[in-house]
C-alpha positions as CSV (number, residue, x, y, z in Angstrom):
1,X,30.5,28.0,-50.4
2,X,30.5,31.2,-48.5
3,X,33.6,33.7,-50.1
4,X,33.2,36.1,-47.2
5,X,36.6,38.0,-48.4
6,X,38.1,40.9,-48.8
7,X,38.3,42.3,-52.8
8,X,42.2,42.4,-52.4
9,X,43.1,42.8,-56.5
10,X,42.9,46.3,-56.6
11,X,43.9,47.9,-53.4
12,X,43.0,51.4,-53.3
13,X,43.6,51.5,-49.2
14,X,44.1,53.0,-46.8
15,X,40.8,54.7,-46.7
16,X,40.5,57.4,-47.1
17,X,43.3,57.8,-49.1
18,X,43.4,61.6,-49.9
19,X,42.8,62.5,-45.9
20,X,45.9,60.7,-45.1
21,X,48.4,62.0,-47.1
22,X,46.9,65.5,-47.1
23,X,47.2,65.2,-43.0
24,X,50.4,64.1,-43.6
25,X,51.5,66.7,-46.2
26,X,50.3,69.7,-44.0
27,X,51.5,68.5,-40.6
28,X,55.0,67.8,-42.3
29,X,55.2,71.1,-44.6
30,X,53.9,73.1,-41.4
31,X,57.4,72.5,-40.0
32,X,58.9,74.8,-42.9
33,X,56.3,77.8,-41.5
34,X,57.6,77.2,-37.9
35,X,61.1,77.2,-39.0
36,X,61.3,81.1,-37.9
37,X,59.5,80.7,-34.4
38,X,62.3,78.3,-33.3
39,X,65.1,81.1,-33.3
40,X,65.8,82.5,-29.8
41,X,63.5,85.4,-29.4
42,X,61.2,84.6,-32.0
43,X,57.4,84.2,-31.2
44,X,56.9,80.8,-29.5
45,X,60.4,80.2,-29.0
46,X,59.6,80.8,-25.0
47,X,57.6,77.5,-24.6
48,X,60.2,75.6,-27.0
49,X,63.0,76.6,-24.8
50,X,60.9,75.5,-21.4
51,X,59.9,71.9,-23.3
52,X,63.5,71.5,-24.9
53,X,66.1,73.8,-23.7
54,X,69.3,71.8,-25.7
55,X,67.3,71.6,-28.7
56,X,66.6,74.9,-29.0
57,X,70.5,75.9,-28.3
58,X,71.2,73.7,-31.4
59,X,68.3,75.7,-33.6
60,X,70.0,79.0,-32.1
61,X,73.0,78.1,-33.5
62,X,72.0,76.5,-37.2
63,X,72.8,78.3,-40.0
64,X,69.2,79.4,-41.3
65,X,69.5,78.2,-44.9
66,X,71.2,74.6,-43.7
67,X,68.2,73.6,-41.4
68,X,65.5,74.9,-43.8
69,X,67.6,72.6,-46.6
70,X,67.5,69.8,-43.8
71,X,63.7,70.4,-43.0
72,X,62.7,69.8,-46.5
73,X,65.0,66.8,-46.7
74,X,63.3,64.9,-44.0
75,X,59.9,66.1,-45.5
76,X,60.8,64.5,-48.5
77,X,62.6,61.2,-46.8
78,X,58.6,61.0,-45.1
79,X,56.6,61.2,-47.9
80,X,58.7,59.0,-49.8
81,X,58.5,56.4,-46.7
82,X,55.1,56.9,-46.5
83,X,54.4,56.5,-50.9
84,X,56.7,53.7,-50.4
85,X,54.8,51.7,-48.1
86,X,51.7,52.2,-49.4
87,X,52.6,50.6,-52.6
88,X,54.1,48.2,-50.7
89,X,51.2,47.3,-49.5
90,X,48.9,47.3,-53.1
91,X,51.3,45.2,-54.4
92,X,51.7,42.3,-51.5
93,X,50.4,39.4,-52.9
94,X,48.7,37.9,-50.3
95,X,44.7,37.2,-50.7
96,X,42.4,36.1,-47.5
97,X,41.0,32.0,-48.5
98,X,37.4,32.0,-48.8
99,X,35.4,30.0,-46.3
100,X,33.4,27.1,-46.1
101,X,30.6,28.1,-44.1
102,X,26.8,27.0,-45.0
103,X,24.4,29.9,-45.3
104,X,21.8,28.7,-43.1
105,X,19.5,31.7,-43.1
106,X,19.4,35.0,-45.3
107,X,17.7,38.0,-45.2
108,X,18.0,40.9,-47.6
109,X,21.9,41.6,-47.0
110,X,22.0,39.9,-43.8
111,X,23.3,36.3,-43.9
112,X,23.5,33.2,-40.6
113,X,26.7,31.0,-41.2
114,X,27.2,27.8,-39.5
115,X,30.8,28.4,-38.8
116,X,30.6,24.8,-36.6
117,X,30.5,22.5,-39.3
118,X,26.9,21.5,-38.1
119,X,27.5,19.9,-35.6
120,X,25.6,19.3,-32.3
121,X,27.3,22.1,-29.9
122,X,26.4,24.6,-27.9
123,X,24.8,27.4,-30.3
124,X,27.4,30.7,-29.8
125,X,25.6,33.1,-31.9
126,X,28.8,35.8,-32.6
127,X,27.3,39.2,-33.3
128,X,30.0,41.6,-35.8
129,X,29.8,45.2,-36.0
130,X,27.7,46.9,-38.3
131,X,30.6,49.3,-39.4
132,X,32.9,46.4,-40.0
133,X,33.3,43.0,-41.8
134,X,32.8,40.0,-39.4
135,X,35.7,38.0,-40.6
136,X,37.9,40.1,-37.7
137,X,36.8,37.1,-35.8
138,X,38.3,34.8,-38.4
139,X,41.4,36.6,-40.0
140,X,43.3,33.5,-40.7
141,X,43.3,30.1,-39.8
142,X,45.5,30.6,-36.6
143,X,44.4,33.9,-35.5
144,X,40.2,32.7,-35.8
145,X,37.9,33.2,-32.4
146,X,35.4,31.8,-34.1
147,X,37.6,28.3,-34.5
148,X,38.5,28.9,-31.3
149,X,35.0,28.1,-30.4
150,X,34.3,25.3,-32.7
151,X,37.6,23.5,-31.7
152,X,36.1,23.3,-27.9
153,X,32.9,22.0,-29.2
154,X,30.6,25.0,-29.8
155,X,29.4,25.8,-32.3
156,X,29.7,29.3,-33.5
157,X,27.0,31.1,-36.3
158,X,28.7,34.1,-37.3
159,X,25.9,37.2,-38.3
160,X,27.4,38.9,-41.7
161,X,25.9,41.7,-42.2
162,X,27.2,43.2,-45.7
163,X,27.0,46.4,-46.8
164,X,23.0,47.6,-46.5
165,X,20.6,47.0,-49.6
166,X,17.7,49.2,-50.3
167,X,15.6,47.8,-47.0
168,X,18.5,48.0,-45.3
169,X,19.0,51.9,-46.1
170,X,15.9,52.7,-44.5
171,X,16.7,50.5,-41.3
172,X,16.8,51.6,-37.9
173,X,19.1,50.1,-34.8
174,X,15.6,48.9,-33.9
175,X,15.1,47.3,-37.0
176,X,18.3,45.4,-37.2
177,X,18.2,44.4,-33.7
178,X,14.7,43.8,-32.7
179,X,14.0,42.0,-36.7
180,X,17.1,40.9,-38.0
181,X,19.4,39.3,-35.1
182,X,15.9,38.2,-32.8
183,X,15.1,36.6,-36.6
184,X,18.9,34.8,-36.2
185,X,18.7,34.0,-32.7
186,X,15.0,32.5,-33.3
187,X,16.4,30.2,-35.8
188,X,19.2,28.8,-33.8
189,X,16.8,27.9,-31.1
190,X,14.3,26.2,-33.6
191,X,17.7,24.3,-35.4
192,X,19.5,23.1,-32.3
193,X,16.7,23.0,-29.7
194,X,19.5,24.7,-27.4
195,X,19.4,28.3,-26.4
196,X,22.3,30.1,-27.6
197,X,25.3,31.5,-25.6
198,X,25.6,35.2,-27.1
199,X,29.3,37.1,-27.8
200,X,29.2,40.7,-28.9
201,X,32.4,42.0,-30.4
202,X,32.8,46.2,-30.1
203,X,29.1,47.7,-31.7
204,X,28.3,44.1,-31.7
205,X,28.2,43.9,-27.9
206,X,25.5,46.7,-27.9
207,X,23.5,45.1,-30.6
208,X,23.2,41.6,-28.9
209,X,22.4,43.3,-24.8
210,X,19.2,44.0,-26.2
211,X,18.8,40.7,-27.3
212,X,19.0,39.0,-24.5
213,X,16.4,41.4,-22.9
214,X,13.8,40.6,-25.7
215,X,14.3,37.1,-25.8
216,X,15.8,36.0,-22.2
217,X,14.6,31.9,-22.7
218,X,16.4,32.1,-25.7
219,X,20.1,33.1,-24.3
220,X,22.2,31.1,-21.8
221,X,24.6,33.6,-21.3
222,X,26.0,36.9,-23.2
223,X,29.8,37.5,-23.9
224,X,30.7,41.2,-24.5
225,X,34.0,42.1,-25.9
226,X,35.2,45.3,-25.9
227,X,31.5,46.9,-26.1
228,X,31.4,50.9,-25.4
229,X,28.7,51.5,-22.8
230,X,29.5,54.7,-21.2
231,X,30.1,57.4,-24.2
232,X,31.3,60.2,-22.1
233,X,33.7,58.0,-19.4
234,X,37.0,59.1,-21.0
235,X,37.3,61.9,-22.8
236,X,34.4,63.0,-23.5
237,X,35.3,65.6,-25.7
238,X,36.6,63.8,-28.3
239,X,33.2,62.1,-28.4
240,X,31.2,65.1,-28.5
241,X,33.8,66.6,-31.1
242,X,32.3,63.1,-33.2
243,X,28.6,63.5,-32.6
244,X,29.1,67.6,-33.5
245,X,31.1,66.7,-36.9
246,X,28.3,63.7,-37.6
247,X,25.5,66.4,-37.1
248,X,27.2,68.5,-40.1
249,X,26.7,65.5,-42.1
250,X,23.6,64.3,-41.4
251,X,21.6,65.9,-44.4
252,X,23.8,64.6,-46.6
253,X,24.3,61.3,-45.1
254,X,19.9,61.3,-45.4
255,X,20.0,62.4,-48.8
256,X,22.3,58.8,-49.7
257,X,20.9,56.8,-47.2
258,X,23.9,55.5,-45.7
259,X,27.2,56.9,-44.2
260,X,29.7,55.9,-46.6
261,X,32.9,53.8,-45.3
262,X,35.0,56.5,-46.6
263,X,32.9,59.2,-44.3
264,X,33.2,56.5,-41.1
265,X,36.9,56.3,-41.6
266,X,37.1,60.3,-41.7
267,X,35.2,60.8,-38.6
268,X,37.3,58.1,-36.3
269,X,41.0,59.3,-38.1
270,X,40.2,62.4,-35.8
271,X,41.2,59.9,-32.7
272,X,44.4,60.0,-34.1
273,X,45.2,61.6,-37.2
274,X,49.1,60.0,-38.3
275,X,48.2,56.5,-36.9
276,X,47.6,55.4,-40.5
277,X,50.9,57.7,-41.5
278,X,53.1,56.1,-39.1
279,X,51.7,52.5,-39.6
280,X,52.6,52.5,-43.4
281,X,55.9,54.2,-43.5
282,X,56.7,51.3,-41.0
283,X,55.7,49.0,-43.3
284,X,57.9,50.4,-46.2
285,X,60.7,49.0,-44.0
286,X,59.3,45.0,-43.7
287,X,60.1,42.3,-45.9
288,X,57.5,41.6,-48.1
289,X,57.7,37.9,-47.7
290,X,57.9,37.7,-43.7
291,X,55.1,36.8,-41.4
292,X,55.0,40.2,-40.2
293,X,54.3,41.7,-43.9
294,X,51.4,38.8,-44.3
295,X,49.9,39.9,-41.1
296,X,49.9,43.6,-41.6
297,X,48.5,42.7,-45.3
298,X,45.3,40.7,-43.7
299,X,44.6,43.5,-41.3
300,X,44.3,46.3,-43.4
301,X,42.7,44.4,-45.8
302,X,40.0,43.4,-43.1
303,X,40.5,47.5,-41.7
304,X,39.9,48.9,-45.6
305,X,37.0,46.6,-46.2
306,X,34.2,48.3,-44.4
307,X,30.5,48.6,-44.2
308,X,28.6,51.5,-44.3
309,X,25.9,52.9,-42.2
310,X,22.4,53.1,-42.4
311,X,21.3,56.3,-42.5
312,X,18.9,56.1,-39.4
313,X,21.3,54.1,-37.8
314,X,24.8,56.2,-38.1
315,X,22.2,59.1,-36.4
316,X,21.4,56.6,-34.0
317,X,25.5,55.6,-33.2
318,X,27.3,58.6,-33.6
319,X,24.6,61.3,-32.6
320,X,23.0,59.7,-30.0
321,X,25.5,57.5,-28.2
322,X,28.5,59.5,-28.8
323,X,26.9,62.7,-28.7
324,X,24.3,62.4,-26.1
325,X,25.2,58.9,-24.7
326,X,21.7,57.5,-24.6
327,X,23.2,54.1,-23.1
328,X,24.5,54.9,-19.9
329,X,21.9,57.8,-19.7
330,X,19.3,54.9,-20.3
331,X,17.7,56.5,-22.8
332,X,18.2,54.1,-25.4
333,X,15.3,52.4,-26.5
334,X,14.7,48.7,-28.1
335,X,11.8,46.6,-28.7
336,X,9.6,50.0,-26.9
337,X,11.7,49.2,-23.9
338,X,14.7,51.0,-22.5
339,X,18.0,48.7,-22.3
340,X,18.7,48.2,-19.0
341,X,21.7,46.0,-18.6
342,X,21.0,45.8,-14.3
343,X,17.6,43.4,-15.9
344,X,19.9,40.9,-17.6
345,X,19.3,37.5,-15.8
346,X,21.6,35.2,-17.2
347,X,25.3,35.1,-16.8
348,X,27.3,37.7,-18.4
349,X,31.2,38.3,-19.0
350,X,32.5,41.9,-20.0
351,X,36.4,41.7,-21.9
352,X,38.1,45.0,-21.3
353,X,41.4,45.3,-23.3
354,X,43.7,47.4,-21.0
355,X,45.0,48.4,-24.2
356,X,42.2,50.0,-25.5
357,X,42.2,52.8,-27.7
358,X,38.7,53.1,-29.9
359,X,36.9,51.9,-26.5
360,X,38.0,53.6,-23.4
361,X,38.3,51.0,-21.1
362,X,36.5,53.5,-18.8
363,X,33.8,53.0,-21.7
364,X,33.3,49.5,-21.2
365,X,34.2,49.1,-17.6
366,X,30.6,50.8,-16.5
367,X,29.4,48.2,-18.4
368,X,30.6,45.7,-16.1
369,X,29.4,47.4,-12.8
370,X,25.5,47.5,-13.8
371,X,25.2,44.0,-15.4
372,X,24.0,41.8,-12.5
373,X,26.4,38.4,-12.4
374,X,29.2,39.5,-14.4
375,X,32.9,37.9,-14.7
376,X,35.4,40.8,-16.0
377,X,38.7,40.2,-18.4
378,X,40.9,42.6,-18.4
379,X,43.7,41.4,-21.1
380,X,46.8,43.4,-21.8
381,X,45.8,43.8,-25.1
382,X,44.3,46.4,-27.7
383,X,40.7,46.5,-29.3
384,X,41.9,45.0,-32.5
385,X,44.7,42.9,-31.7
386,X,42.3,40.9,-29.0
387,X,40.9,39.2,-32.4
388,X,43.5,39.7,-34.5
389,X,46.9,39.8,-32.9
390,X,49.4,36.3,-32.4
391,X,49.0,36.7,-28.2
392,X,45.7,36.9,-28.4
393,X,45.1,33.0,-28.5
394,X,47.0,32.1,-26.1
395,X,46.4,35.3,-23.4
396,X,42.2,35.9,-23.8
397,X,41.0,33.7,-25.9
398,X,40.9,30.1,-23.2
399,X,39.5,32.5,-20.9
400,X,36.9,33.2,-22.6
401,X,36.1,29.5,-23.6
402,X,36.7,28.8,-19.6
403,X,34.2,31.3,-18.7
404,X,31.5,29.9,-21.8
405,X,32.2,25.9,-20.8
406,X,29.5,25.6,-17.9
407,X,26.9,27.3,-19.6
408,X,27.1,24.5,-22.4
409,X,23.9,22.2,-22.7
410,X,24.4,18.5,-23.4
C-alpha cells in the first residue's frame, strides 16, 4: 500500500499564509491613503480622470466622510470574504483515498510505483516536478492521466519524489537526473524488457530531455507537457525579478539545505500576488457539499502540499534558468554534456496549454521548434487544469494517448 496523500487533518493552507492576507491587508487598506488623490485637483487625480472620467465625477461629488465610511466597509466585507473562505476550506471534510500502487524501486526519498497494476504494457515512465507532489497526475479517480494511460493499456510508473532526505539535500539537478531517474528508467527496461515511452509534466519535462539524451536505446519516445524551455520568451522581467529575489536568498537557503515550500510559494505569488485572495473569497460563496467545493478542496490540497528544494538544485532552477536561462542558451549541462534537444532521435510531442500562465506558452513553444520530429498540442487549457480540470479528459488527454499508441511495443 502506497498512501501517497495529502495530510488534510490540519489544514494550515494556503501557503504561505501570513503573505496572503498581509498582501491582501495592504492592497485593501491602501485604498483609505488614496482616498484624497481621487478628488478633482488632487495629485493623481489627472490619470484617474483620463482612465475613468464618470467615476471620477461621482468621487467629485461624494461627501468625504460617506466614501471613506464606504471604503472601510468594503474593506471589511473583503477580509471577512476572504477569513470566511479560508475556513471554509480547513473545515471541508473531504480527504484524497490513498492508492494502491506497488513500490517497485526506492531510493533514499525517491520511490518507482507501478501505477499499471503490473501488467504487460508499454512502460510510460511519468516524470513529476521536483517542487510538487506527483499525485497532480492522479487527483481523483476521474480526473487521473496516469489512469488514463493504464485504461489504454500502458502502463504508467509514476516517479515520487518526496520531500529531500539528508542525501537528497546535498543533490544536484545532475544528481537527480543523471542517478536517480537513469536509476528508474534502468529498472523499467530490465522489468519489462520494453524501452519506456517518457512524459514530463512542467519541471518534469526538463528533467526527463536529458534522459533520453543519456540513455536514447532506452526511450521510444518523450512526451513533454507544459515544460518551460525558453526562460526569457515572455516577460522576461518577471523572470529575472525571480532569479534576482532567489540570489538574496541563497545563503540562507545553503545554510538549511533546501528551499522551503513556504519560500517556493513566496517567490512564484509575485506572478500574481491576489490570485490566492480572489480564489478563496470565491470559495466563501460555494456550497460546501457540491462538486465544485470537492474539487477546489483536492486542488489546494495537492497546491499546499509541496516539496522543497534542494539547495544546489533551487540555485540551479531559479538562478540559472530563470535568471540566466541556461536552456535555451545551451548552457545547461547533464551527464558532462550540454542538453541539446535538436540531438533527440526518437519521436517527441510538446503540449502547450494556450492558457498558460506559470509557463509562457512562448516558454514552451521554442521547445517545440528545436526538437527534431515533434507533434505540437496546443489545448485551450491552463497549466494546472490540463491535469486537473473536468475538460481536460475529454479535450488533451486522447490526444495524447493518440499520439503515444504507435510507439507501443507488443
Amino acid at each position: 500500500m502506497v498512501p501517497i496523500a495529502p495530510l488534510t487533518l490540519r489544514r494550515l493552507a494556503p501557503r504561505p499564509l501570513g503573505l496572503h492576507l498581509s498582501t491582501a491587508a495592504m492592497t485593501w487598506l491602501s485604498s483609505l491613503g488614496a482616498l484624497p488623490s481621487s478628488k478633482n485637483g488632487s495629485p493623481g487625480s489627472s490619470s484617474l480622470r483620463g482612465a475613468a472620467p464618470d467615476l471620477v465625477a461621482q468621487l467629485a461629488q461624494a461627501a468625504p466622510d460617506a466614501l471613506r465610511r464606504a471604503v472601510v466597509a468594503e474593506i471589511a466585507a473583503r477580509s471577512h470574504a476572504l477569513a470566511a473562505g479560508i475556513e471554509a476550506y480547513r473545515q471541508h471534510a473531504y480527504q484524497r483515498a490513498p492508492t494502491d500502487w506497488r513500490v517497485i524501486w526506492r531510493e533514499g526519498t525517491t520511490s518507482l510505483l507501478d501505477c499499471g497494476g503490473g501488467g504487460d504494457g508499454q512502460p510510460v515512465l511519468v516524470v513529476p516536478s521536483l517542487v510538487n507532489r506527483g499525485y497532480i497526475l492522479d487527483l481523483m479517480p476521474e480526473r487521473s492521466f496516469v489512469r488514463a494511460l493504464s485504461g489504454a493499456g500502458f502502463r504508467p510508473m509514476l516517479v515520487d519524489w518526496d520531500r529531500p532526505g539528508a542525501v537528497e539535500r546535498g543533490l544536484d539537478l545532475d544528481g537527480y537526473i543523471a542517478g536517480r531517474l537513469l536509476r528508474c528508467l534502468d529498472v523499467i527496461v530490465a522489468r519489462t524488457g520494453k524501452p519506456a515511452i517518457l512524459v514530463g509534466y512542467c519541471m518534469g519535462g526538463l528533467l526527463a530531455l536529458p534522459l533520453a539524451l543519456l540513455r536514447p536505446q532506452s526511450v521510444r519516445g518523450l512526451a513533454l507537457l507544459a515544460t518551460p524551455w525558453d526562460f526569457h520568451a515572455e516577460r522576461a522581467d518577471l523572470a529575472l525579478g525571480l532569479a534576482a529575489q532567489a540570489r538574496m536568498w541563497m545563503p540562507a537557503v545553503e545554510a538549511l539545505g533546501e528551499l522551503p515550500v513556504d519560500g517556493l510559494q513566496a517567490l512564484f505569488a509575485g506572478l500574481d500576488p491576489l490570485l490566492v485572495v480572489r480564489k478563496f473569497m470565491e470559495f466563501a460563496r460555494f456550497d460546501p457539499g457540491s462538486a465544485r467545493a470537492r474539487d477546489f478542496v483536492a486542488l489546494e490540497d495537492w497546491l499546499n502540499d509541496g516539496v522543497p528544494l534542494a539547495a544546489k538544485v533551487a540555485r540551479e532552477c531559479v538562478v540559472d534558468w530563470y535568471g540566466a536561462n541556461a536552456t535555451a542558451a545551451q548552457r545547461w549541462k547533464i551527464g558532462g554534456e550540454i542538453v541539446r534537444p535538436q540531438a533527440i532521435r526518437v519521436p517527441s510531442l510538446v503540449v502547450v496549454p494556450a492558457q498558460d500562465r506559470i509557463v509562457p506558452p512562448a516558454s514552451a513553444l521554442a521547445l517545440a521548434r528545436v526538437l527534431p520530429d515533434c507533434a505540437r498540442l496546443e489545448p485551450a487549457l491552463g497549466h494546472i487544469g490540463m491535469m486537473s480540470s473536468a475538460r481536460a479528459p475529454a479535450m488533451l488527454w486522447p490526444d495524447v494517448l493518440r499520439w503515444m499508441a504507435p510507439l507501443a511495443l507488443n
